[in-house]
Chimera marker file (.cmm) of the C-alpha trace (Angstrom):
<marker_set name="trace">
<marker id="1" x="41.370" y="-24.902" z="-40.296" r="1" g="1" b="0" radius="0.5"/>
<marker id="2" x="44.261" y="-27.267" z="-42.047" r="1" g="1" b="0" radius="0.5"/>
<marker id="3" x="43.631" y="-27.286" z="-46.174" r="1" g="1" b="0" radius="0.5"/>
<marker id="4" x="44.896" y="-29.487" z="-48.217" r="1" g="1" b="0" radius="0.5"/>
<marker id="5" x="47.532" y="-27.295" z="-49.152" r="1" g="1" b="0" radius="0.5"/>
<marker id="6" x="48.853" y="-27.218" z="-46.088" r="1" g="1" b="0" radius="0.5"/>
<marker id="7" x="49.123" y="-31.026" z="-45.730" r="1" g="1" b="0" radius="0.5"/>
<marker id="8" x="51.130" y="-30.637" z="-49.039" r="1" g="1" b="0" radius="0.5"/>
<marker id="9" x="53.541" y="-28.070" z="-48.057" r="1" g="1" b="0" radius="0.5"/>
<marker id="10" x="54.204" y="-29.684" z="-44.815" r="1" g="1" b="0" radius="0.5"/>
<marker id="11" x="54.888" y="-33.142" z="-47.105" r="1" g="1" b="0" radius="0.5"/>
<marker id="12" x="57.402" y="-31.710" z="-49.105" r="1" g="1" b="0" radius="0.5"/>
<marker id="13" x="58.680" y="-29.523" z="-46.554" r="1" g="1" b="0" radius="0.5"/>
<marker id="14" x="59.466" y="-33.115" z="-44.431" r="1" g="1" b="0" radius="0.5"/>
<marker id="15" x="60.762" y="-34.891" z="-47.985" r="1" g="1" b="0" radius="0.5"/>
<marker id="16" x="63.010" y="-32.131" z="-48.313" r="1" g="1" b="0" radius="0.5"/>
<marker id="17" x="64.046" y="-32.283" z="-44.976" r="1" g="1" b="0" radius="0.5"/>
<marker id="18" x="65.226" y="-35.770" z="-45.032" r="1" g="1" b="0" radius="0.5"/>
<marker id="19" x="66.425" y="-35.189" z="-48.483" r="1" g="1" b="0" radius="0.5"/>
<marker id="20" x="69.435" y="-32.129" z="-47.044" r="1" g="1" b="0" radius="0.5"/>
<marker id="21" x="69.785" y="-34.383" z="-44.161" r="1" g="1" b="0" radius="0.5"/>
<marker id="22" x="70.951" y="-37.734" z="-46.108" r="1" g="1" b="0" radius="0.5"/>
<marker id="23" x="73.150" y="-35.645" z="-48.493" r="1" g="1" b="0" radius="0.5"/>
<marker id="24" x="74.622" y="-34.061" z="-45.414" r="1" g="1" b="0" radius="0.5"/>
<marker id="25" x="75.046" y="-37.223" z="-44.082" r="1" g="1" b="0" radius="0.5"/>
<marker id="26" x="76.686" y="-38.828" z="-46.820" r="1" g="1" b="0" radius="0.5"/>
<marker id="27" x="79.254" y="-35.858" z="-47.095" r="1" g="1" b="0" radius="0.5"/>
<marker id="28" x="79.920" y="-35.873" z="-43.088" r="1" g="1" b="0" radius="0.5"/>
<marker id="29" x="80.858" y="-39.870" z="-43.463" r="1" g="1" b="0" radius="0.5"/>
<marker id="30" x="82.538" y="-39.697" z="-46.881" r="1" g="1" b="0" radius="0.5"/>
<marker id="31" x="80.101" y="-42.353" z="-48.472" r="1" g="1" b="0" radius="0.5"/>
<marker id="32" x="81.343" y="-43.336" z="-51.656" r="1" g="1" b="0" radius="0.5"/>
<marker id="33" x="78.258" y="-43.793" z="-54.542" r="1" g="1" b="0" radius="0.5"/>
<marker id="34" x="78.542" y="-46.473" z="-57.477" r="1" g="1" b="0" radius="0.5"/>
<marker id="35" x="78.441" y="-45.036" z="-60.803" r="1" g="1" b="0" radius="0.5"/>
<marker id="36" x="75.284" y="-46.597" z="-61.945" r="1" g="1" b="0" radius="0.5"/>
<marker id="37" x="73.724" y="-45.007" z="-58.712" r="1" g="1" b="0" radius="0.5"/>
<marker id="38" x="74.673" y="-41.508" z="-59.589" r="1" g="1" b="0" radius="0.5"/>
<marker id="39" x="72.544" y="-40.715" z="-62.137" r="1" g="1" b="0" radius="0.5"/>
<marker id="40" x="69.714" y="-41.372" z="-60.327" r="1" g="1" b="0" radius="0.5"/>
<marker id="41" x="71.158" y="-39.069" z="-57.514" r="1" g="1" b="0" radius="0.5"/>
<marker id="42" x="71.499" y="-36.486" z="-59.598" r="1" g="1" b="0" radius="0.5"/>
<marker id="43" x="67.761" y="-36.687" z="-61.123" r="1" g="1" b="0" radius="0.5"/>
<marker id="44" x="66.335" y="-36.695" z="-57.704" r="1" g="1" b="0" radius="0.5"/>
<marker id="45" x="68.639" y="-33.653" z="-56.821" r="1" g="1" b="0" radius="0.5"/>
<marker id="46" x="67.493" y="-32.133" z="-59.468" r="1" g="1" b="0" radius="0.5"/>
<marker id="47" x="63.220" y="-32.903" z="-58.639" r="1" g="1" b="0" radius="0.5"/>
<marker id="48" x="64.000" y="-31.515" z="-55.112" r="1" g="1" b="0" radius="0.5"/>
<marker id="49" x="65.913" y="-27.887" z="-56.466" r="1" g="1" b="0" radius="0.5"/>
<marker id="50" x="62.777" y="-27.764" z="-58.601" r="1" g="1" b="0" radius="0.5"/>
<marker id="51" x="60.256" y="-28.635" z="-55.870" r="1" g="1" b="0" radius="0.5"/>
<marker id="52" x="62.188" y="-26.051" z="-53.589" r="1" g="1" b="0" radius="0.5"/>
<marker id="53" x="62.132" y="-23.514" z="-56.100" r="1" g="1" b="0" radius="0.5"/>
<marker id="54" x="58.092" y="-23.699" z="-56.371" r="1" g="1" b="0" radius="0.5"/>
<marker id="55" x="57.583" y="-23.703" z="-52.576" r="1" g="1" b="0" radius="0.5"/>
<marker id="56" x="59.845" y="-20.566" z="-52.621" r="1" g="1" b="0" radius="0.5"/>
<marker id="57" x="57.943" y="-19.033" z="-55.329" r="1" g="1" b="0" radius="0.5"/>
<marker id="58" x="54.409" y="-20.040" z="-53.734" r="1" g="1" b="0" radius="0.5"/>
<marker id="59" x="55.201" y="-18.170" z="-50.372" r="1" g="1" b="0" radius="0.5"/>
<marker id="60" x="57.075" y="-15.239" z="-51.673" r="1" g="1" b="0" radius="0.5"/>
<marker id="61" x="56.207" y="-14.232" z="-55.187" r="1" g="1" b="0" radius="0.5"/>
<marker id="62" x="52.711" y="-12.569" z="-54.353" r="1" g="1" b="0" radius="0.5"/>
<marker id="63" x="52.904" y="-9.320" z="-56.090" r="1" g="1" b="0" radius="0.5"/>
<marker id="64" x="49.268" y="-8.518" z="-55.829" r="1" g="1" b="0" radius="0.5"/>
<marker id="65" x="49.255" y="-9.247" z="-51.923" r="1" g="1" b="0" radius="0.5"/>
<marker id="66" x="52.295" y="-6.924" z="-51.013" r="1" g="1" b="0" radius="0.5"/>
<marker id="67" x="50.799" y="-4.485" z="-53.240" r="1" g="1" b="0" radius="0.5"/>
<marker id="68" x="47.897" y="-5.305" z="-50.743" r="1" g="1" b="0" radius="0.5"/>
<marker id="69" x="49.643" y="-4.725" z="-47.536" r="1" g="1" b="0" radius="0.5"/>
<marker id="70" x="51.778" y="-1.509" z="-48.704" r="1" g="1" b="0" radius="0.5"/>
<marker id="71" x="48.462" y="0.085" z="-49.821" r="1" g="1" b="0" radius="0.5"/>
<marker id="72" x="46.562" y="-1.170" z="-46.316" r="1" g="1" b="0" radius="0.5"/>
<marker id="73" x="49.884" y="0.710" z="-44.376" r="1" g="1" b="0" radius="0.5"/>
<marker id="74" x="49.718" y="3.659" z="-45.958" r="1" g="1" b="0" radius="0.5"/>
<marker id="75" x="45.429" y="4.154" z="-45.407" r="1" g="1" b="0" radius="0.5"/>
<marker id="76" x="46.352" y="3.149" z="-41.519" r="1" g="1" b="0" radius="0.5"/>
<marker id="77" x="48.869" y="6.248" z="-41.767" r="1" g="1" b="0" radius="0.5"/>
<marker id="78" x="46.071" y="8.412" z="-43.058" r="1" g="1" b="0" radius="0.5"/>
<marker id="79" x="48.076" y="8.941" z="-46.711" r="1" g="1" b="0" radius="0.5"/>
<marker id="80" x="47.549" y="6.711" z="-49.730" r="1" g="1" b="0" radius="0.5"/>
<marker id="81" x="50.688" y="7.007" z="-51.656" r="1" g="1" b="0" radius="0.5"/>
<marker id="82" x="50.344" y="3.952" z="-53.923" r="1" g="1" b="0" radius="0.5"/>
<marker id="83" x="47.373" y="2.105" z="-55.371" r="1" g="1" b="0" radius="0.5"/>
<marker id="84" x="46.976" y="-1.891" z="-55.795" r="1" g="1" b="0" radius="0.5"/>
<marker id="85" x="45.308" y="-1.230" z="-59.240" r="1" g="1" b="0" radius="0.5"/>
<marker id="86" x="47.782" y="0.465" z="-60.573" r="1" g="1" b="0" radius="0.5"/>
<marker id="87" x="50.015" y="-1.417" z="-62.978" r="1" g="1" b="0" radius="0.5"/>
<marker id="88" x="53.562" y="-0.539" z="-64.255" r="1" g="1" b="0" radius="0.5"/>
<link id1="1" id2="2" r="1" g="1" b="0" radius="0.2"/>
<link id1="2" id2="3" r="1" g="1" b="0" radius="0.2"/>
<link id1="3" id2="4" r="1" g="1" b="0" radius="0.2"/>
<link id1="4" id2="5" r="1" g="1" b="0" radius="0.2"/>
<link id1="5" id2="6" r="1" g="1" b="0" radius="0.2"/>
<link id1="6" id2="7" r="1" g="1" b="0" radius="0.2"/>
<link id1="7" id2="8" r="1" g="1" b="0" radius="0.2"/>
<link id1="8" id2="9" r="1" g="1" b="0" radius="0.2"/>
<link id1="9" id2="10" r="1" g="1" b="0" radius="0.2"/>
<link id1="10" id2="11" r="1" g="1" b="0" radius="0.2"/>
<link id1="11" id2="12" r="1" g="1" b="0" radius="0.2"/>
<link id1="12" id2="13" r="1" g="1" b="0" radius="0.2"/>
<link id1="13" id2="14" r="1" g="1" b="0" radius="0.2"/>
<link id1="14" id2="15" r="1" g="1" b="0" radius="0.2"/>
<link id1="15" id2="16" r="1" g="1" b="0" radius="0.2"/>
<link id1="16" id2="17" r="1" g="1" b="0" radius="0.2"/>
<link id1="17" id2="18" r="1" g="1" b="0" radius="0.2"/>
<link id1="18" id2="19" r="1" g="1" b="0" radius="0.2"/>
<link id1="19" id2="20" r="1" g="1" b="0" radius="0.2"/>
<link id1="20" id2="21" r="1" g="1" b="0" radius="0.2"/>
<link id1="21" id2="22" r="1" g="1" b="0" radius="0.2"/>
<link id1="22" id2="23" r="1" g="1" b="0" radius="0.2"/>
<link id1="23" id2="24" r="1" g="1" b="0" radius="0.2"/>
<link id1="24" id2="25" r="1" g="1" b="0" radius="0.2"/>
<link id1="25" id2="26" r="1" g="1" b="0" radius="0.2"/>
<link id1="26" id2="27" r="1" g="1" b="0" radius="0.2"/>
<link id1="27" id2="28" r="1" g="1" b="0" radius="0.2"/>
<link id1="28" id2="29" r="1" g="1" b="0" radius="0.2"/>
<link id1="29" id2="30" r="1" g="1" b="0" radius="0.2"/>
<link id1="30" id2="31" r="1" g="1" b="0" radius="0.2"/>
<link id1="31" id2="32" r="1" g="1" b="0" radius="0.2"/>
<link id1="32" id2="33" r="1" g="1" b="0" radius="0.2"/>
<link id1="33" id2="34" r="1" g="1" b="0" radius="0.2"/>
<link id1="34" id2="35" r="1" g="1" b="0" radius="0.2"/>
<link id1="35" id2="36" r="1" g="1" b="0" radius="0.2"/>
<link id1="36" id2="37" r="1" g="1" b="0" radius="0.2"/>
<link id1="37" id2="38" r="1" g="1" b="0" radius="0.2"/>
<link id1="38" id2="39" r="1" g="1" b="0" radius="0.2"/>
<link id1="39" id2="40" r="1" g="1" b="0" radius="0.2"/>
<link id1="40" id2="41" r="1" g="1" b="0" radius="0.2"/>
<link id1="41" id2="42" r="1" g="1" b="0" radius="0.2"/>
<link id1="42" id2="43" r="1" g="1" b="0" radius="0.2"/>
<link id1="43" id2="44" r="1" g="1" b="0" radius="0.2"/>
<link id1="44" id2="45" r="1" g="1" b="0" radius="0.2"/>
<link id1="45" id2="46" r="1" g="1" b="0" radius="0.2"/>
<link id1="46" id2="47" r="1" g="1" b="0" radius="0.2"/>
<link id1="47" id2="48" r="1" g="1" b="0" radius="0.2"/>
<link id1="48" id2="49" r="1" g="1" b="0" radius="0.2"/>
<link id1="49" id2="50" r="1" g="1" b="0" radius="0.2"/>
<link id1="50" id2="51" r="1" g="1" b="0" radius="0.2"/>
<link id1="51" id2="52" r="1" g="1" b="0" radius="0.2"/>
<link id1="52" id2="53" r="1" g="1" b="0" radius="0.2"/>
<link id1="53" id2="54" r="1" g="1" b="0" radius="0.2"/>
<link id1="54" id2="55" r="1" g="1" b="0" radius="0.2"/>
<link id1="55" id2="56" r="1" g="1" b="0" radius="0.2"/>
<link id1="56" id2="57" r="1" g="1" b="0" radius="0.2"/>
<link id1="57" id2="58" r="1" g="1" b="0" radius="0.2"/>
<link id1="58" id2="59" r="1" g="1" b="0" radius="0.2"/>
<link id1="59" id2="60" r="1" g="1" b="0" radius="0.2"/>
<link id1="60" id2="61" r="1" g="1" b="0" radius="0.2"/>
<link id1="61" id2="62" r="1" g="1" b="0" radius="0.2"/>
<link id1="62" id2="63" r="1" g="1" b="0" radius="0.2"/>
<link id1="63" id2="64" r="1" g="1" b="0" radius="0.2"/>
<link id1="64" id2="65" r="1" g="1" b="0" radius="0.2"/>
<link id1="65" id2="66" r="1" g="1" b="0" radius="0.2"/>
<link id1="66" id2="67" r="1" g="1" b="0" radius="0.2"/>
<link id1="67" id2="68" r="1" g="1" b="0" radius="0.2"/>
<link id1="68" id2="69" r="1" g="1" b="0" radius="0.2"/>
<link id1="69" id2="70" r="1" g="1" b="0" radius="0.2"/>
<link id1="70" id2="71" r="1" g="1" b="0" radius="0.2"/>
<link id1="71" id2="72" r="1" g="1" b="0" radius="0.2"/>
<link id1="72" id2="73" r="1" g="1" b="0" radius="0.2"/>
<link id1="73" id2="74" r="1" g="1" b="0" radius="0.2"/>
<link id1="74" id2="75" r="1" g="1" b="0" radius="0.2"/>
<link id1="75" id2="76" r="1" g="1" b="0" radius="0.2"/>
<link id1="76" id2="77" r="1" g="1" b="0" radius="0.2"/>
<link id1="77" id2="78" r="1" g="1" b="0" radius="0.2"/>
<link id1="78" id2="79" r="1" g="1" b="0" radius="0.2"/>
<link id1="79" id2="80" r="1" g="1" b="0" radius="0.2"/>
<link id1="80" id2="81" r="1" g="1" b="0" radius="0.2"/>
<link id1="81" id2="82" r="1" g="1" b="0" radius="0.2"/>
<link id1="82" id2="83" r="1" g="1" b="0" radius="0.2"/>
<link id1="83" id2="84" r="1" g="1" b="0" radius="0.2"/>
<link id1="84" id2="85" r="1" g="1" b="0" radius="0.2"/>
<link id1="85" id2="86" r="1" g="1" b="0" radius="0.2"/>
<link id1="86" id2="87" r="1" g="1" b="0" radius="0.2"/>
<link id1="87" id2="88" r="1" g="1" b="0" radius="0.2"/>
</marker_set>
């Protein structure tokens, strides 16, 4: 039932988790960050806006699919207005 990808998603979905939390954290307690330390921050910060941005992208960038679902609504209403073969 579980795949693999799952098991990923639910990885980086906990990382990510822990990641906001610490950084809210750090704001809520006024944590000051040595300069040799901030770099790194900032690389990491950057890793997990990129790793967001594909989870994002994964779940709701499925053109083909909505095409899918829009096409399966309209048969169920008895009038097929668009087509999912149909390119623009």
């Amino acid at each position: 039932f579980y795949t693999i990808a799952f098991f990923k998603y639910i990885v980086c979905t906990t990382i990510n988790f822990f990641i906001i939390f610490g950084i809210v954290m750090a704001v809520l307690f006024k944590a000051t960050i040595a300069e040799a330390w901030k770099e790194l921050l900032l690389i990491l910060l950057g890793a997990f806006v990129g790793n967001l941005n594909k989870v994002i992208d994964f779940w709701f960038s499925n053109e083909d699919r909505d095409k899918m679902l829009v096409q399966k609504m309209d048969e169920e209403d008895g009038v097929s207005l668009s087509s999912a073969n149909t390119e623009e």
